[in-house]
C-alpha positions as CSV (number, residue, x, y, z in Angstrom):
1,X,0.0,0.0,0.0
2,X,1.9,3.6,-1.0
3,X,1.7,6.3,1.3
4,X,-0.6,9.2,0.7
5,X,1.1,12.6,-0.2
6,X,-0.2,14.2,3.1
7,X,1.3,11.3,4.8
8,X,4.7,11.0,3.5
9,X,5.2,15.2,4.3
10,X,4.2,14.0,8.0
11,X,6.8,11.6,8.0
12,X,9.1,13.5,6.1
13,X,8.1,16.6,8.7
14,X,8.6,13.9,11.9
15,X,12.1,12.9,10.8
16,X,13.2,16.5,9.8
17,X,12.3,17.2,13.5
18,X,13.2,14.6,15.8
19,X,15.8,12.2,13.7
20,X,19.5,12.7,13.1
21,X,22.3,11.1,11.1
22,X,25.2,9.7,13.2
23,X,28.1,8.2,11.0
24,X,31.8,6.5,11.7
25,X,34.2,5.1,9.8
26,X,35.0,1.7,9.9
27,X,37.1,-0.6,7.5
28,X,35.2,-1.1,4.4
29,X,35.8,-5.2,4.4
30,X,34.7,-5.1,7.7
31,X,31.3,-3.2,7.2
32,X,30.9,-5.6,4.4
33,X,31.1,-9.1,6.6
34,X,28.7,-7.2,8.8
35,X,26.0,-6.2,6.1
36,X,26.4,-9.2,5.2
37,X,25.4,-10.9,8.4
38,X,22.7,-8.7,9.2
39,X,21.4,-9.9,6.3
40,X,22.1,-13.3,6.8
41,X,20.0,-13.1,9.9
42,X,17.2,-11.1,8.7
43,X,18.3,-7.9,11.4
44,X,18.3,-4.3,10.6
45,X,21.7,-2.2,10.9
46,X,19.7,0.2,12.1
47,X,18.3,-1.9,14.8
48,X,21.1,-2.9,15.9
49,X,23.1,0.3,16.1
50,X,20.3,1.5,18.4
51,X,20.7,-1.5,20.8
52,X,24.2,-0.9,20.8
53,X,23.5,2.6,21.9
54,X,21.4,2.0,24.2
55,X,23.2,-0.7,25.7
56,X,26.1,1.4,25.8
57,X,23.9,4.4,27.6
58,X,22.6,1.7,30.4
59,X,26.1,0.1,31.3
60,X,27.4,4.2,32.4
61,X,23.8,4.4,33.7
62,X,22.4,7.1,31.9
63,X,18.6,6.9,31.6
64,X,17.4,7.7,28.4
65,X,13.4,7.4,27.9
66,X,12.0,8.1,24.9
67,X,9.8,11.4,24.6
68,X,5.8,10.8,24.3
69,X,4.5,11.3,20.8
70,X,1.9,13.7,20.2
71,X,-0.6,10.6,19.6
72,X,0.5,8.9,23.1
73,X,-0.9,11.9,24.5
């Protein structure tokens, strides 16, 4: 099902406003066994960048809790 034109600006809008890029560098034959496995396995980078972070967060016990949307309200 594609995305209405009023919804994708609400996304686009969303992101624009509460997303951000982070980056690193990392060897490229390295980031390829790793695409690779997150494939394998049927995980998201993504997801598992944000584990990592927030693993990382809880083990120097910094609380982190994620902002209500405007629809949780």
């Amino acid at each position: 099902m594609a995305l209405t034109d009023a919804k994708r600006k609400a996304n686009n809008k969303y992101i624009k406003e509460n997303m951000t890029t982070l980056g690193c560098k990392i060897r490229r034959d390295k980031a390829a066994v790793f695409k690779q496995a997150c494939e394998d396995h049927g995980d998201k980078m993504n997801a598992i960048f944000t584990r990592a972070i927030d693993d990382y967060l809880e083990s120097k016990g910094i609380i982190w809790e994620r902002p209500a949307s405007p629809k949780e309200d």
